[in-house]
MOPAC internal coordinates of N, CA, C and O (Angstrom, degrees):
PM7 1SCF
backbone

  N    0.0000 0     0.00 0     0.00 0    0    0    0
  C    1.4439 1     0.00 0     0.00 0    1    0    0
  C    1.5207 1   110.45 1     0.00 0    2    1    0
  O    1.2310 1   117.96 1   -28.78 1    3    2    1
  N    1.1471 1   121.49 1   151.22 1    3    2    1
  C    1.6114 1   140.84 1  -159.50 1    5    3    2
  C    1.6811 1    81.40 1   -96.53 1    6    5    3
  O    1.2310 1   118.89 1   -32.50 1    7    6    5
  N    1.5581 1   119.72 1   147.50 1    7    6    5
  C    1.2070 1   134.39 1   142.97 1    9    7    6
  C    1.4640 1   110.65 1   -65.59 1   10    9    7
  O    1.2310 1   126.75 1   -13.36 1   11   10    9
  N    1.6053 1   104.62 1   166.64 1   11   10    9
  C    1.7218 1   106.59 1   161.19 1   13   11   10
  C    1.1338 1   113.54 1   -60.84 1   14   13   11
  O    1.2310 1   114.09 1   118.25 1   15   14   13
  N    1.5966 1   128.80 1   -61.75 1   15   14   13
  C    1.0321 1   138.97 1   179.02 1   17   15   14
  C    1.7498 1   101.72 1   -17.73 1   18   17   15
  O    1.2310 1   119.43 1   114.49 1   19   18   17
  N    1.1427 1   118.68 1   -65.51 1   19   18   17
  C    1.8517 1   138.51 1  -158.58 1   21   19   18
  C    1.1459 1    89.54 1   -47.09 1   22   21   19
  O    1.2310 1   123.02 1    99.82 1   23   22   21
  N    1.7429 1   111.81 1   -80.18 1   23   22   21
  C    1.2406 1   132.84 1  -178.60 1   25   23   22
  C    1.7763 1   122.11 1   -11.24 1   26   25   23
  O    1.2310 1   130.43 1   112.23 1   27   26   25
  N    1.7449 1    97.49 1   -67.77 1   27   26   25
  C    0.6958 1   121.37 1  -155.71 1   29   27   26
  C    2.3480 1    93.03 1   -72.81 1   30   29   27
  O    1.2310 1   127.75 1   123.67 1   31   30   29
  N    1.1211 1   102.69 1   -56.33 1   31   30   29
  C    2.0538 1    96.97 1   137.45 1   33   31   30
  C    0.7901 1    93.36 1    10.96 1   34   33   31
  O    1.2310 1   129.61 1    64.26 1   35   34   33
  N    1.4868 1    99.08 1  -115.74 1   35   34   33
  C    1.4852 1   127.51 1  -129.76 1   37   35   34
  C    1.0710 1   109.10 1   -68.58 1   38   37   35
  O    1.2310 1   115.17 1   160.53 1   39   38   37
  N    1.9711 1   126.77 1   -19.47 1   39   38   37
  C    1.3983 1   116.39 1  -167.05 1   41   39   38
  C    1.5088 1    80.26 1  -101.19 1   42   41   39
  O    1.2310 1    93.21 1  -114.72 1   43   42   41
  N    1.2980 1   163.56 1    65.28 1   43   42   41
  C    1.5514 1   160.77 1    94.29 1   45   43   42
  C    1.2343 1    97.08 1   -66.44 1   46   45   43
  O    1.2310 1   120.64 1    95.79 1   47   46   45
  N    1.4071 1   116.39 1   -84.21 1   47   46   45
  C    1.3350 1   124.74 1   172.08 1   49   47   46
  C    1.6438 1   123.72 1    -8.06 1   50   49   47
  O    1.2310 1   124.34 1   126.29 1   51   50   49
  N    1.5184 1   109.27 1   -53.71 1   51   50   49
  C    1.9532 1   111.80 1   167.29 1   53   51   50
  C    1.2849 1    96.45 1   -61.49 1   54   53   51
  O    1.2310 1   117.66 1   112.19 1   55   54   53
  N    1.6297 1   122.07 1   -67.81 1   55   54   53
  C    1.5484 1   129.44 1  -134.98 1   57   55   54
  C    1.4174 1    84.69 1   -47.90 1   58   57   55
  O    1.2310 1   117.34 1   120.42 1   59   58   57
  N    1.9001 1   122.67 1   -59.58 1   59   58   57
  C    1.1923 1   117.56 1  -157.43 1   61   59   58
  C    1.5045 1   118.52 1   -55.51 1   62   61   59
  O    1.2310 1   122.82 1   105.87 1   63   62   61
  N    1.4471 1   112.19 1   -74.13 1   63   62   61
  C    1.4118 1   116.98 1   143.29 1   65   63   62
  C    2.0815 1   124.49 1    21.96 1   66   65   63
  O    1.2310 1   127.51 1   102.10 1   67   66   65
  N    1.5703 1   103.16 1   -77.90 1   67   66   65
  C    0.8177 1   133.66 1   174.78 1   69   67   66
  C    1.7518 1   112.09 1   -54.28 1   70   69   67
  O    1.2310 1   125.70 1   123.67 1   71   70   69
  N    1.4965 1   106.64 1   -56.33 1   71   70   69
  C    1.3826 1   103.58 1   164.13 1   73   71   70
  C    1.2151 1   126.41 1   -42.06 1   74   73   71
  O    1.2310 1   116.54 1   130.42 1   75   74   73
  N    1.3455 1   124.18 1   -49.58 1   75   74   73
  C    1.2428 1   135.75 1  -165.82 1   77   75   74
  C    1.7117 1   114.92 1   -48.09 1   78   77   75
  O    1.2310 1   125.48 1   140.23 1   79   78   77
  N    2.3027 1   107.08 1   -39.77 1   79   78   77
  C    1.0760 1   110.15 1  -137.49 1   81   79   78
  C    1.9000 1    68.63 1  -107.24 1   82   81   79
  O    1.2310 1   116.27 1  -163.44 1   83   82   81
  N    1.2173 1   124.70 1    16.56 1   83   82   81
  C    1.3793 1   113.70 1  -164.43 1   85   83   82
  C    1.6460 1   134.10 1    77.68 1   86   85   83
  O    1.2310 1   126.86 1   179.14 1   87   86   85
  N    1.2489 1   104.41 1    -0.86 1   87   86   85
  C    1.5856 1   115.79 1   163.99 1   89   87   86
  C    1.2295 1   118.09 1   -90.39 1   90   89   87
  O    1.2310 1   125.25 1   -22.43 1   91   90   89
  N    1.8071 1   107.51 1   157.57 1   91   90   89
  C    1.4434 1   102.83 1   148.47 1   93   91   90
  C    1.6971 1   108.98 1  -149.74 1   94   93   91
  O    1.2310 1   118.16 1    12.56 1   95   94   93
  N    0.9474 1   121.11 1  -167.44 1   95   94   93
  C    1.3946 1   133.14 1  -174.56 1   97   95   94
  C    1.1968 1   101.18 1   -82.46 1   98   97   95
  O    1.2310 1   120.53 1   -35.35 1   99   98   97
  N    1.7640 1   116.59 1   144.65 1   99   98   97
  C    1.2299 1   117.70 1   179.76 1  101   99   98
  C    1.4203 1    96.43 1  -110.92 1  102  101   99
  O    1.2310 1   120.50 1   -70.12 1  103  102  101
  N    1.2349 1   116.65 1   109.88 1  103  102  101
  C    1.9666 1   125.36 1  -174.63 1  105  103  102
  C    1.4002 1   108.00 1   -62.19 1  106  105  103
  O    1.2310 1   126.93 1   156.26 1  107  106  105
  N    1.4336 1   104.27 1   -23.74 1  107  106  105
  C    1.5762 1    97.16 1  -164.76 1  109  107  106
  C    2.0315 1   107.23 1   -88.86 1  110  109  107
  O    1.2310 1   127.17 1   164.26 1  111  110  109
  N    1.6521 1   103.81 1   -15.74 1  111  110  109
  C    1.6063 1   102.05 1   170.90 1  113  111  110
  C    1.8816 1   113.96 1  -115.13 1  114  113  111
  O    1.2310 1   132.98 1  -141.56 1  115  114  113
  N    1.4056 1    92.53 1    38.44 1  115  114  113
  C    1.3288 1    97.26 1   176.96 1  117  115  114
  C    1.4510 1    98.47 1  -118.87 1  118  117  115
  O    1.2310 1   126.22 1   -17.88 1  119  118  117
  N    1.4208 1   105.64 1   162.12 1  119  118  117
  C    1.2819 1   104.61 1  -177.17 1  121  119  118
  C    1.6834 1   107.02 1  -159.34 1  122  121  119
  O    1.2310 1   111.67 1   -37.90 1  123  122  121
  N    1.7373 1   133.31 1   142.10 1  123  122  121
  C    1.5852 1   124.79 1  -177.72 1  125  123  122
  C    1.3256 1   103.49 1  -124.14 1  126  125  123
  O    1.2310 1   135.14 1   -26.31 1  127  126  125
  N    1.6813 1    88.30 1   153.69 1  127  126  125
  C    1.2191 1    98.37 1   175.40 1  129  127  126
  C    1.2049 1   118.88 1  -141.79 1  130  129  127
  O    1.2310 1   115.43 1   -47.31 1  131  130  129
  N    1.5271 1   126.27 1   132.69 1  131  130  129
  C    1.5443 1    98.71 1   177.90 1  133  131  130
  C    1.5490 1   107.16 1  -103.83 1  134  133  131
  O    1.2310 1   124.24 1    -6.50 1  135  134  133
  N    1.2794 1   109.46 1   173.50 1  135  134  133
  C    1.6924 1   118.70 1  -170.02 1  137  135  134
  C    1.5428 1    95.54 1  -117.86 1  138  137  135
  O    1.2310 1   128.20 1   -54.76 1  139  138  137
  N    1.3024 1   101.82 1   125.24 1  139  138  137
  C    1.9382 1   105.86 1   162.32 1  141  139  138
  C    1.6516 1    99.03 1  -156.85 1  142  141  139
  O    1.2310 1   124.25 1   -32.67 1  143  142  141
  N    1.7458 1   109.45 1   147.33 1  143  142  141
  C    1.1842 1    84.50 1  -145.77 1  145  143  142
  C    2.0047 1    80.92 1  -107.14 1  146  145  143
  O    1.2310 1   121.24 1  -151.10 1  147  146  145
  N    1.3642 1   115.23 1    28.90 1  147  146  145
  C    1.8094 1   140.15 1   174.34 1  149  147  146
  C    1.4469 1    96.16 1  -105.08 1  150  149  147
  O    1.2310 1   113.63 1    99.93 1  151  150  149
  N    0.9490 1   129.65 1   -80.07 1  151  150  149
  C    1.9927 1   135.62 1  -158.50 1  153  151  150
  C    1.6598 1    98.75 1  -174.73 1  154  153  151
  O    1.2310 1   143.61 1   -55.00 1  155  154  153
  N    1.2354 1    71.74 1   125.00 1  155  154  153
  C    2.0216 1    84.67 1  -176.61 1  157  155  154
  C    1.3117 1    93.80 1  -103.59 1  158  157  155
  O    1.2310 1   120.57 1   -32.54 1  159  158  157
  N    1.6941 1   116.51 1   147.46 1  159  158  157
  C    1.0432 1   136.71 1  -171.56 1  161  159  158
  C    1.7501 1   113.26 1  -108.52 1  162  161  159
  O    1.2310 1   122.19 1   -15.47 1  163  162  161
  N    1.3278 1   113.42 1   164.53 1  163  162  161
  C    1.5752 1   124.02 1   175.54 1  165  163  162
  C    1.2704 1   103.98 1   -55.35 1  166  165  163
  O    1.2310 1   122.40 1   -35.15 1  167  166  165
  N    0.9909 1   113.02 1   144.85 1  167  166  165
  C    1.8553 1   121.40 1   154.92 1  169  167  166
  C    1.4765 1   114.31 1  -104.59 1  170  169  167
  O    1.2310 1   109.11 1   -59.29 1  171  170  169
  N    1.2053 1   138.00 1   120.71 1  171  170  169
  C    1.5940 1   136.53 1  -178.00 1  173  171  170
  C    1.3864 1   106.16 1  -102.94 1  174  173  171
  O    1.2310 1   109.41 1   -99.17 1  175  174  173
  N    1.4268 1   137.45 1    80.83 1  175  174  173
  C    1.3040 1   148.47 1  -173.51 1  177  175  174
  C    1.6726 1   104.79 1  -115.48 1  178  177  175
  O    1.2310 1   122.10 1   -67.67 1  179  178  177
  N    1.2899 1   113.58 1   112.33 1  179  178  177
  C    1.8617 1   132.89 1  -171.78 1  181  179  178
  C    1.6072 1   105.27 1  -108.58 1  182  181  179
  O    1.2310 1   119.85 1   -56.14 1  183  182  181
  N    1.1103 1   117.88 1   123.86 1  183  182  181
  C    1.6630 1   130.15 1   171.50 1  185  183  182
  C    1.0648 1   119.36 1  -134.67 1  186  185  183
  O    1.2310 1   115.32 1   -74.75 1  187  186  185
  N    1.1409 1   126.49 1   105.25 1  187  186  185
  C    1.5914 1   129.58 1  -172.69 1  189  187  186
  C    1.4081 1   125.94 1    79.06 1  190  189  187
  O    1.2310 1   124.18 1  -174.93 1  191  190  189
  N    1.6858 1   109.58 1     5.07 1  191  190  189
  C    1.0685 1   132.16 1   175.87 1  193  191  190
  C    1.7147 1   104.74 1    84.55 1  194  193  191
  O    1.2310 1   126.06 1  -135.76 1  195  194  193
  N    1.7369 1   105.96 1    44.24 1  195  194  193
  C    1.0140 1   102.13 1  -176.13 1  197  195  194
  C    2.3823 1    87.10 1  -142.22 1  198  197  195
  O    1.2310 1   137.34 1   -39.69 1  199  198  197
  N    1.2935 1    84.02 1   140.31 1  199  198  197
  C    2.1082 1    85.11 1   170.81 1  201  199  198
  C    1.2003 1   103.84 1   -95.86 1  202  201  199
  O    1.2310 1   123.96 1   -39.28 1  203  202  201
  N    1.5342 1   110.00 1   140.72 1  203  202  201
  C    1.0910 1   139.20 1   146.59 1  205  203  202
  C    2.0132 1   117.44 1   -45.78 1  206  205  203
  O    1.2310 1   128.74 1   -71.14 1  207  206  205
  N    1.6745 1   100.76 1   108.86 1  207  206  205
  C    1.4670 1    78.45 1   168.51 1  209  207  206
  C    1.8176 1   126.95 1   -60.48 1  210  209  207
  O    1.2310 1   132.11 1    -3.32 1  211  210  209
  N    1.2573 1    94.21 1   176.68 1  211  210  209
  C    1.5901 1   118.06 1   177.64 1  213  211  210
  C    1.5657 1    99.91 1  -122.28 1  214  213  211
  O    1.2310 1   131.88 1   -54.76 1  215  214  213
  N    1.4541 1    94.67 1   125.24 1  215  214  213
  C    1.7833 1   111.68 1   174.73 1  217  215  214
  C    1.1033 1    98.55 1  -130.99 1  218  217  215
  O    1.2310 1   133.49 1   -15.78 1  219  218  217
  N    1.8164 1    91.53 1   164.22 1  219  218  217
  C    1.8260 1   108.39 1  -168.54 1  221  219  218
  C    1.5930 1    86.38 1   -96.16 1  222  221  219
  O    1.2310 1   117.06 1   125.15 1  223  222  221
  N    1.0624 1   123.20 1   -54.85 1  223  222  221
  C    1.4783 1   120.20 1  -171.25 1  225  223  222
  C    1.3196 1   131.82 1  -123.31 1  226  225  223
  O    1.2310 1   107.67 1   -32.90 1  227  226  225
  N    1.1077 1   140.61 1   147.10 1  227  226  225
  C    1.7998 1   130.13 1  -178.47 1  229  227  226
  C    0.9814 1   124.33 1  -136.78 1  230  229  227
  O    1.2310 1   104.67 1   -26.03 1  231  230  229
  N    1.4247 1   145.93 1   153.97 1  231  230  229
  C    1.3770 1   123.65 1  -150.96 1  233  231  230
  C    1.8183 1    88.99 1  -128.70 1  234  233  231
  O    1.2310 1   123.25 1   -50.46 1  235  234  233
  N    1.1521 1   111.37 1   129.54 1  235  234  233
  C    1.5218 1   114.31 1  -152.24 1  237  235  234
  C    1.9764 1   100.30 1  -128.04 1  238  237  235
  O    1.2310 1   118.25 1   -87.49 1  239  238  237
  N    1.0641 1   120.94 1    92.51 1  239  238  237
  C    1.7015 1   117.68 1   174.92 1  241  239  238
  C    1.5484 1    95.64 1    56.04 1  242  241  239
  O    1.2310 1   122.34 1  -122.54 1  243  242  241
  N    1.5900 1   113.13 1    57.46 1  243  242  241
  C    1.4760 1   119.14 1   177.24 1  245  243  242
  C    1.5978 1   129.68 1    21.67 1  246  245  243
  O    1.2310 1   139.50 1  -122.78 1  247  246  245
  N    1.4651 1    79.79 1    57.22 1  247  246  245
  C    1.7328 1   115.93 1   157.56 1  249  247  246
  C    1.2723 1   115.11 1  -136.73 1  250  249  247
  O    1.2310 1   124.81 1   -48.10 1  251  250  249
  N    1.4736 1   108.36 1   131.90 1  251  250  249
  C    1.6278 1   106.99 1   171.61 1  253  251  250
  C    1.2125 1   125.28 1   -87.90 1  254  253  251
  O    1.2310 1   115.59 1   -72.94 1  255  254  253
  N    1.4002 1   125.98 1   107.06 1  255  254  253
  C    1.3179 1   128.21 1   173.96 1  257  255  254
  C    1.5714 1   112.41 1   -72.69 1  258  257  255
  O    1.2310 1   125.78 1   -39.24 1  259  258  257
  N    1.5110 1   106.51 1   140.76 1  259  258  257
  C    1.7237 1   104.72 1   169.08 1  261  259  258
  C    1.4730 1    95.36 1  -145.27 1  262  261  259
  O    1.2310 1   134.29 1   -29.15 1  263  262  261
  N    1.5929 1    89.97 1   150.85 1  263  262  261
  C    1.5675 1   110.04 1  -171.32 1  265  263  262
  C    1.6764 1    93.82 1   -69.95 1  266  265  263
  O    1.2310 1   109.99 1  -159.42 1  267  266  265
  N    0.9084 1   136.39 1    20.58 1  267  266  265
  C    2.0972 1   122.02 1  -177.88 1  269  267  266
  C    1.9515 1    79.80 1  -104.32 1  270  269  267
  O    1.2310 1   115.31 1   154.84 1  271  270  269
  N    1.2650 1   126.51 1   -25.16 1  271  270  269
  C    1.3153 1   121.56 1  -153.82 1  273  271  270
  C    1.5066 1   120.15 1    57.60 1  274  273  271
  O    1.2310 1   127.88 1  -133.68 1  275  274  273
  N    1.1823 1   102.43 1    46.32 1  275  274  273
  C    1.9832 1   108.40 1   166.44 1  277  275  274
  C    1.0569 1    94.36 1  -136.89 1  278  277  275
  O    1.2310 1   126.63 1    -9.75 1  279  278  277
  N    2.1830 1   104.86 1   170.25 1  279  278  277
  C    0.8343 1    88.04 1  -169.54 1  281  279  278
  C    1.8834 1   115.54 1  -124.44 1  282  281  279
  O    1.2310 1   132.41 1  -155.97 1  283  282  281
  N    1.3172 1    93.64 1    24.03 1  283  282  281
  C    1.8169 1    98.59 1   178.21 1  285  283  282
  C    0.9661 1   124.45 1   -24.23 1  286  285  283
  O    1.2310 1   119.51 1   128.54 1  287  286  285
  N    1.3246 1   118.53 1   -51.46 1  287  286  285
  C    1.6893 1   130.21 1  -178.69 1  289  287  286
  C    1.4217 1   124.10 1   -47.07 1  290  289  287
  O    1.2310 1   134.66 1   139.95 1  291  290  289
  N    1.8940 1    89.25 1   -40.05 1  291  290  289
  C    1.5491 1   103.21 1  -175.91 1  293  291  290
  C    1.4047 1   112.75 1   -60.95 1  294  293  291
  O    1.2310 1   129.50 1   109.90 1  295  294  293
  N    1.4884 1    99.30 1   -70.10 1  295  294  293
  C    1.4476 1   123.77 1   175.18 1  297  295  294
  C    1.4301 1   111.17 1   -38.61 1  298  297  295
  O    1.2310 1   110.59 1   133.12 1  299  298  297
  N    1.7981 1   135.30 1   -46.88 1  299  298  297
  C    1.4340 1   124.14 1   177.26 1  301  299  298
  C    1.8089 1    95.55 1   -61.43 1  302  301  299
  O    1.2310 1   126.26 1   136.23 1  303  302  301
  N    1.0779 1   105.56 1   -43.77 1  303  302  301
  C    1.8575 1   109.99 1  -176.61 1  305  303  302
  C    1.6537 1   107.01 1   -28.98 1  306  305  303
  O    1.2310 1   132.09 1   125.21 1  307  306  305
  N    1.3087 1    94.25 1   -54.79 1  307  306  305
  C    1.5248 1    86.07 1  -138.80 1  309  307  306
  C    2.2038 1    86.55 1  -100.85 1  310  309  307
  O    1.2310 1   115.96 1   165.80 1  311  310  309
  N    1.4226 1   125.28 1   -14.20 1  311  310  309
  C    1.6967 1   111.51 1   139.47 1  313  311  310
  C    1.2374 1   104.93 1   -30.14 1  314  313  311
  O    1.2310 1   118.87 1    87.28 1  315  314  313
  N    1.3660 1   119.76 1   -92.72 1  315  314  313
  C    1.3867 1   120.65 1  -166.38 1  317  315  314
  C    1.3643 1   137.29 1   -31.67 1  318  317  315
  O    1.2310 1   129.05 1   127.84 1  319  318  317
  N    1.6436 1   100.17 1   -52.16 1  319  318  317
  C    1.5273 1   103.82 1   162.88 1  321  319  318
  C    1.9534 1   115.50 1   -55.07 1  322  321  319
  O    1.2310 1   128.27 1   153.80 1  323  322  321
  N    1.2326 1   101.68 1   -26.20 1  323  322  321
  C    1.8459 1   108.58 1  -170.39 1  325  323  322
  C    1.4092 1    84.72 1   -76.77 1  326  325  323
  O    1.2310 1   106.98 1   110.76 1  327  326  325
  N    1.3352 1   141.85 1   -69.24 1  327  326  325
  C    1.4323 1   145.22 1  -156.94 1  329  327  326
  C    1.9275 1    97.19 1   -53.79 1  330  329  327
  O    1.2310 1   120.88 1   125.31 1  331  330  329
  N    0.8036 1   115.92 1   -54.69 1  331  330  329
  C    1.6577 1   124.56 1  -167.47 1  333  331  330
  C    1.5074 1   104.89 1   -70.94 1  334  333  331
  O    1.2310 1   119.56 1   159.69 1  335  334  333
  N    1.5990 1   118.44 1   -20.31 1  335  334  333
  C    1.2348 1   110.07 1  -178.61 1  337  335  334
  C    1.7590 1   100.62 1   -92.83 1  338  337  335
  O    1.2310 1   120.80 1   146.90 1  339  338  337
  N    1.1718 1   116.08 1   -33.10 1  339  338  337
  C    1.3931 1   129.70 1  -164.73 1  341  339  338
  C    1.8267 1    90.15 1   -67.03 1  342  341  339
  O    1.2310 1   127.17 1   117.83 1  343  342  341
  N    1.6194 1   103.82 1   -62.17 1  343  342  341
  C    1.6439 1    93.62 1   174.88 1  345  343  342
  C    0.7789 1   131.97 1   -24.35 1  346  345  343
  O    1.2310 1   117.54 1   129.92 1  347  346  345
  N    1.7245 1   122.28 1   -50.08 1  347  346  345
  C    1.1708 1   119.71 1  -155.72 1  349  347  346
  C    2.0669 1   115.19 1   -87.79 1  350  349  347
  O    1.2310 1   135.46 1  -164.53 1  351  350  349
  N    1.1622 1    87.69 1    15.47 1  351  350  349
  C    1.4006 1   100.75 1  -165.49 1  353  351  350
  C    1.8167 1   113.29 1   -89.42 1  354  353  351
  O    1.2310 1   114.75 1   -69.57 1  355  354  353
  N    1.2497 1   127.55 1   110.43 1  355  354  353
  C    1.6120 1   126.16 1  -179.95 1  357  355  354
  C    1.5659 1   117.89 1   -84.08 1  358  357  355
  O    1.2310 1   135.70 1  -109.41 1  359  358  357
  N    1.6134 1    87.23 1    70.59 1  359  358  357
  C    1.7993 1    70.88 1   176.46 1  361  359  358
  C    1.3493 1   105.49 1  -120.74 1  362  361  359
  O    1.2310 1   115.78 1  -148.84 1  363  362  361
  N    1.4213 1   125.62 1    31.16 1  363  362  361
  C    1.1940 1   119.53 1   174.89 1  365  363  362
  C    1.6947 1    99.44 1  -141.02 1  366  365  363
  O    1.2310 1   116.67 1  -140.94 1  367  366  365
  N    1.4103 1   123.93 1    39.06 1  367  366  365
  C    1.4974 1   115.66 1  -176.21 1  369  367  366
  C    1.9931 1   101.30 1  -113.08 1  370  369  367
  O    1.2310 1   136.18 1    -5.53 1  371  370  369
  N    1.3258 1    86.28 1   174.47 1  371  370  369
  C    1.9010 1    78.67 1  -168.76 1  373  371  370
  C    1.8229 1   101.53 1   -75.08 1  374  373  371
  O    1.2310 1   116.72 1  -126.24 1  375  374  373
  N    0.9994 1   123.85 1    53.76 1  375  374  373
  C    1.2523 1   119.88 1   174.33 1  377  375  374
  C    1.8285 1   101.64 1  -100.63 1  378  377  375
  O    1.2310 1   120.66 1   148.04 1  379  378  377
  N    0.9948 1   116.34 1   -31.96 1  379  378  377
  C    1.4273 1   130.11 1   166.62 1  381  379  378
  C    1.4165 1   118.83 1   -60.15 1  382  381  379
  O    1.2310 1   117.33 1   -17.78 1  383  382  381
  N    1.3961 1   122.69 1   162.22 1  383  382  381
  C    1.4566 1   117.59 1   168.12 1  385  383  382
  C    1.1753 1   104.11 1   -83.31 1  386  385  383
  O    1.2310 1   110.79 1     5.38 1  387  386  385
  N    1.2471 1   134.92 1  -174.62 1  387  386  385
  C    1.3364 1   147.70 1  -156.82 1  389  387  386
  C    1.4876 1    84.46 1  -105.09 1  390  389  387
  O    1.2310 1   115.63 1   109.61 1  391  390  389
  N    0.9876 1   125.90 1   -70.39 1  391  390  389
  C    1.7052 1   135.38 1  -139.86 1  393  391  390
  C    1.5857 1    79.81 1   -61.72 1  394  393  391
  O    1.2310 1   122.11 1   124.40 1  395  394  393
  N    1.6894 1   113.57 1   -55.60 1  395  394  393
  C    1.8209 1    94.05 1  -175.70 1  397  395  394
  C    1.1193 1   111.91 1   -52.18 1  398  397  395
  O    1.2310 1   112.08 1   114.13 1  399  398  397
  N    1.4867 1   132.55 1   -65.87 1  399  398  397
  C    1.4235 1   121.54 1  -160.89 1  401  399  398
  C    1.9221 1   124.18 1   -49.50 1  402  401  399
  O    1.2310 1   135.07 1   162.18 1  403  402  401
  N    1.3014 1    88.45 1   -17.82 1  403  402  401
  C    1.6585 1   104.03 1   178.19 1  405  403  402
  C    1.5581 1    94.42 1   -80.68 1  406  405  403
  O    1.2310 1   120.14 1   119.61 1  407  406  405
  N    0.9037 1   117.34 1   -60.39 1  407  406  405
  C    2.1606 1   117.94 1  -164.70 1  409  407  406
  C    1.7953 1    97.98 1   -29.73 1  410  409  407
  O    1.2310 1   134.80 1   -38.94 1  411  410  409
  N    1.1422 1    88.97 1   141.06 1  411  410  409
  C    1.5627 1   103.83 1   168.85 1  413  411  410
  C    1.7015 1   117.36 1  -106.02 1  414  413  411
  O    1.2310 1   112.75 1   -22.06 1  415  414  413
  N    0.9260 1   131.29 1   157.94 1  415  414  413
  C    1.2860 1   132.86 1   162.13 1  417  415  414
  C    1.4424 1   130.08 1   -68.02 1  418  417  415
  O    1.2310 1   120.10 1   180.00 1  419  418  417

């Protein structure tokens, strides 16, 4: 694991970087988190004289990350998404014949 100190590095290290090529970080759609999988702690990261929030969880290429590093959250996540997709599904309304909806496999 990286200290703050590091962290706090490497993210000068981009910002500057970044200057060079004409970018910079947008503080207000960034967001940190640290991972411990005991009690995760604050991160205090300042850019432009502005902090970076601290989140418990983030949802990353539709995965839920959480700072406990498990993954319950995910797993109820993505039930729900299965239940809501399954809802939306008509395969048991009278648009069918009867005799199909009765057939078994």
């Amino acid at each position: 694991m990286y200290s703050d100190a590091v962290l706090l590095g490497m993210i000068d290290r981009l910002t500057e970087t970044g200057k060079c090529y004409g970018m910079e970080i947008n503080v207000d759609k960034t967001k940190v988190m640290s991972t411990k999988k005991k009690q995760a702690s604050l991160i205090y990261i300042m850019i432009d004289q502005k902090q970076w929030e601290n989140v418990e969880y983030l949802n990353y290429m539709g995965g839920l990350i959480t700072n406990d590093a498990r993954c319950t959250h995910e797993i109820k996540s993505r039930i729900a998404m299965a239940k809501a997709a399954f809802n939306k599904k008509t395969l048991f309304t009278i648009k069918f014949d009867l005799n199909l909806r009765k057939r078994k496999h």
